[in-house]
C-alpha positions in Angstrom: 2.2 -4.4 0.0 3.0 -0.7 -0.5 6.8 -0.3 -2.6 8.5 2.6 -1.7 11.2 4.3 -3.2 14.1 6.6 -2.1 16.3 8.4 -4.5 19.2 10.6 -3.4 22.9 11.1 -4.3 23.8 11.5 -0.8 24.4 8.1 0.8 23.8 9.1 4.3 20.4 10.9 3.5 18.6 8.1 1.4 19.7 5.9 4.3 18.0 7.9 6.7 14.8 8.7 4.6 14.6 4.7 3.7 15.0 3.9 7.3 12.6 6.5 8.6 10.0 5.2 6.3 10.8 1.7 6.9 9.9 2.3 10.6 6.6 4.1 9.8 5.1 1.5 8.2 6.6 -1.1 11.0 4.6 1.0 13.1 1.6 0.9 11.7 1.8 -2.7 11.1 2.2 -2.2 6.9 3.3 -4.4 4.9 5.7 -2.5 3.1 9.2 -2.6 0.9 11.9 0.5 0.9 14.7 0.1 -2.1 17.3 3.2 -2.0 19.2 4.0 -5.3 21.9 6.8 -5.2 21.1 8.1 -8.5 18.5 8.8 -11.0 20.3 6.7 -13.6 20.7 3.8 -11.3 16.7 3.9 -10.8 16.2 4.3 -14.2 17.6 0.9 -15.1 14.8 -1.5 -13.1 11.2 -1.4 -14.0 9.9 -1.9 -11.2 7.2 0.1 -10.0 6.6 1.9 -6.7 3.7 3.2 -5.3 5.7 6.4 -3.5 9.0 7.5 -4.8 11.0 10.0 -2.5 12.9 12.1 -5.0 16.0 14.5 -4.1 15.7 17.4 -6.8 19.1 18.5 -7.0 21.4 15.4 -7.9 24.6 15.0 -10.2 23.8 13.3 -13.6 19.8 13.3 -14.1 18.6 15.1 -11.2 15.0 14.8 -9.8 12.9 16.2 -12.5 14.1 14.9 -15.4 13.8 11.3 -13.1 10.6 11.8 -12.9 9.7 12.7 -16.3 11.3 9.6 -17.2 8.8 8.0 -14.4 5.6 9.4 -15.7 6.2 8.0 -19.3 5.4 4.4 -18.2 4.0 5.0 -14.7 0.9 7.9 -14.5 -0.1 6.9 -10.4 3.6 6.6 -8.6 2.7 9.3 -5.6 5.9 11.8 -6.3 7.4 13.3 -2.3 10.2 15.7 -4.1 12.9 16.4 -1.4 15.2 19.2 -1.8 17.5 22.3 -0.3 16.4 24.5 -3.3 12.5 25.5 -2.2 13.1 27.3 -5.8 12.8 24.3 -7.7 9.5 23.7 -6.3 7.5 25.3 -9.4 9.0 23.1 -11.9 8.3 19.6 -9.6 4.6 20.6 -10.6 5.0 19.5 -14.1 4.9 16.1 -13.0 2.2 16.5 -10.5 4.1 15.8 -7.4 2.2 14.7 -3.9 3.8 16.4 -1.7 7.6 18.8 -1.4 10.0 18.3 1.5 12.2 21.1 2.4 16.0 19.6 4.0 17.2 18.8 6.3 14.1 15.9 6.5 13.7 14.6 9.9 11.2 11.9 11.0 8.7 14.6 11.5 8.4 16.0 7.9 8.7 12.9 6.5 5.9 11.0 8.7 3.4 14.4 8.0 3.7 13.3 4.6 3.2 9.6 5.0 0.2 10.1 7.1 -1.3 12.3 4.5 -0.5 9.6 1.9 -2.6 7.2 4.2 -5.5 9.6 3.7 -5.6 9.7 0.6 -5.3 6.0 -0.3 -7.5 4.7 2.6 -10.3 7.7 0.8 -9.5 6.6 -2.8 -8.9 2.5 -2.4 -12.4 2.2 -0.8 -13.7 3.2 -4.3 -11.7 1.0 -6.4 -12.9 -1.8 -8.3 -10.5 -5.0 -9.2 -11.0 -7.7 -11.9 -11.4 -11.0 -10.3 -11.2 -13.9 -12.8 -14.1 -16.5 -12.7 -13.9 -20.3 -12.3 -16.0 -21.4 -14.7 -14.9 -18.8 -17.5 -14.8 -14.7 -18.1 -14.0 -11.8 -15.1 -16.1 -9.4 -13.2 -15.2 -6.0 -11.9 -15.7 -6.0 -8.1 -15.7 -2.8 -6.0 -13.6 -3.4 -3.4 -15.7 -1.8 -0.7 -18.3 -4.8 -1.0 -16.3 -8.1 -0.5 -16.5 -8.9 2.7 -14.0 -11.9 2.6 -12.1 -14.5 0.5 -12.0 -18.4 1.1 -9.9 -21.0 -0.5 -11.1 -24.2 -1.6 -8.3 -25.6 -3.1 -6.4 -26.0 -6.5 -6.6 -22.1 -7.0 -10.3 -21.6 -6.4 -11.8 -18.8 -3.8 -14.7 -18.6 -3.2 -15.8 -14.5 -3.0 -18.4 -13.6 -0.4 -19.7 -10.0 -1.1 -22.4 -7.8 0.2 -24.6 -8.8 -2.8 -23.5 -12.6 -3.9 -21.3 -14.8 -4.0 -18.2 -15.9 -6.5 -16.3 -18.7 -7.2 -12.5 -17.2 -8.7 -9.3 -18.1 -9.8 -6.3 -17.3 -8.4 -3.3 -18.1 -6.0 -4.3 -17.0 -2.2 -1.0 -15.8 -1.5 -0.9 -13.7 -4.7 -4.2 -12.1 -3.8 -3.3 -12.1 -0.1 -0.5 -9.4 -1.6 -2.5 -7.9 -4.1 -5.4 -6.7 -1.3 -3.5 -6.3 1.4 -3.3 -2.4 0.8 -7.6 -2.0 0.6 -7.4 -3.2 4.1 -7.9 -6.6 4.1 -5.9 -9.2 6.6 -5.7 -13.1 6.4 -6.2 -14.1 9.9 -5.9 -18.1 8.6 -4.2 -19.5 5.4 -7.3 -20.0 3.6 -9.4 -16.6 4.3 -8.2 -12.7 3.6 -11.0 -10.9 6.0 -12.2 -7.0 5.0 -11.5 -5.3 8.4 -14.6 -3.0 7.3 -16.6 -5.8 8.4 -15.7 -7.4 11.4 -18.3 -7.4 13.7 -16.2 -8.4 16.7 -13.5 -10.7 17.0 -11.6 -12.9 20.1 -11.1 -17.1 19.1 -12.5 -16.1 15.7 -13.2 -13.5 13.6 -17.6 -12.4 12.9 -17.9 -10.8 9.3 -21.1 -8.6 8.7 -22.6 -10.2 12.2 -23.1 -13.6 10.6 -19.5 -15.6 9.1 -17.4 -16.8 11.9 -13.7 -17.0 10.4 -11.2 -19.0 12.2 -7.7 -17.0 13.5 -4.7 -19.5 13.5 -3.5 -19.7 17.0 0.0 -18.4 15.6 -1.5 -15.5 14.1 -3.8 -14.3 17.2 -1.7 -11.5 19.0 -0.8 -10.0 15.4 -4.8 -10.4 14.1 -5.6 -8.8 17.2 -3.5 -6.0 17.3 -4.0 -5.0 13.4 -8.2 -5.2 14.3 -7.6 -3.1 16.8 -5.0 -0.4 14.9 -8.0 -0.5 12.1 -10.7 -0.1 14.5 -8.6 2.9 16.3 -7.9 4.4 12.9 -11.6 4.1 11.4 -13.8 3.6 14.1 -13.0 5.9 16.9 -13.5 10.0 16.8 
């Protein structure tokens, strides 16, 4: 799930930046959670942390830099959008090594350039990543994410981890890592298997992985498996 942030002092504007972004992500079918705080104080106070943080420069109190400062103390990778009137101000957002700078008034536009770029950059960078996986029978591996090909439950916490390479038995709670991989483009099309859309073969009653696992899609789940397969495959796939 991809947490996103909006922080303005202007009530009507972090409403319509939260639900702009909110309806991007619909879109595209992402899971995705927008919180809007009014103030830099008032975001200050939770530690919770976002993986984009839409941040109005000029506001009463701590205003945007100083916000995210504060930010880049405890959090080094929360992707900075500043949003602003004062193009000015733009210089000093650089200290904090912003993504991207949105000039007001936003409109859906704007804001949606910058998402998509965002999208890039992930989709580029999370192929790349490697997670820690805990083992059944004692110690953890690191795992690059672009070789798993899919997860299946077995029960009482254990997954069984098929990769391009070999295969792992690990420990952990499906819906956790359901959440947890969700963003590297992986669905669950069945309550005991998260799929890698990289490497679906073809899919219609079930799901074919690398051309040889048939995974089973819950008959409640079909038209939404479907549609995301085919959003990936339109994304990735097509010129």
């Amino acid at each position: 799930m991809i947490r996103v942030a909006v922080v303005d002092d202007e009530i009507t504007q972090v409403r319509k930046i939260g639900r702009i972004v909110f309806e991007y992500f619909e879109r595209k079918q992402i899971l995705a959670s927008v919180e809007c705080f009014e103030s830099g104080e008032k975001f200050l106070e939770q530690s919770i942390s976002y993986d984009i943080i839409f941040l109005d420069i000029q506001m009463d109190g701590i205003d945007g830099i100083e916000t995210a400062n504060n930010i880049r103390i405890n959090d080094k990778r929360a992707t900075m959008i500043y949003v602003s009137n004062y193009s000015e101000k733009m210089a000093l957002s650089f200290t904090v090594h912003p993504f991207s700078f949105i000039v007001k008034p936003v409109d859906s536009n704007k804001i949606c350039s910058v998402l998509d770029d965002y999208m890039e950059y992930i989709d580029c960078n999370n192929r790349k990543e490697s997670l820690l996986f805990n083992l059944n029978h004692g110690g953890s591996i690191k795992i690059s994410v672009d070789t798993i090909l899919f997860f299946e439950y077995l029960g009482n916490r254990i997954i069984r981890m098929i990769t391009t390479e070999t295969n792992y038995e690990i420990v952990e709670n499906i819906s956790s890592l359901t959440e947890q991989i969700g963003k590297y483009g992986f669905i669950s099309p069945h309550k005991s298997f998260i799929v890698n859309e990289a490497f679906i073969t073809s899919f219609k009653d079930d799901i074919l992985i690398n051309g040889k696992y048939s995974i089973p899609i819950a008959k409640n789940k079909k038209k939404l498996i479907h549609e995301k397969i085919i959003n990936y495959m339109h994304q990735h796939l097509i010129d």
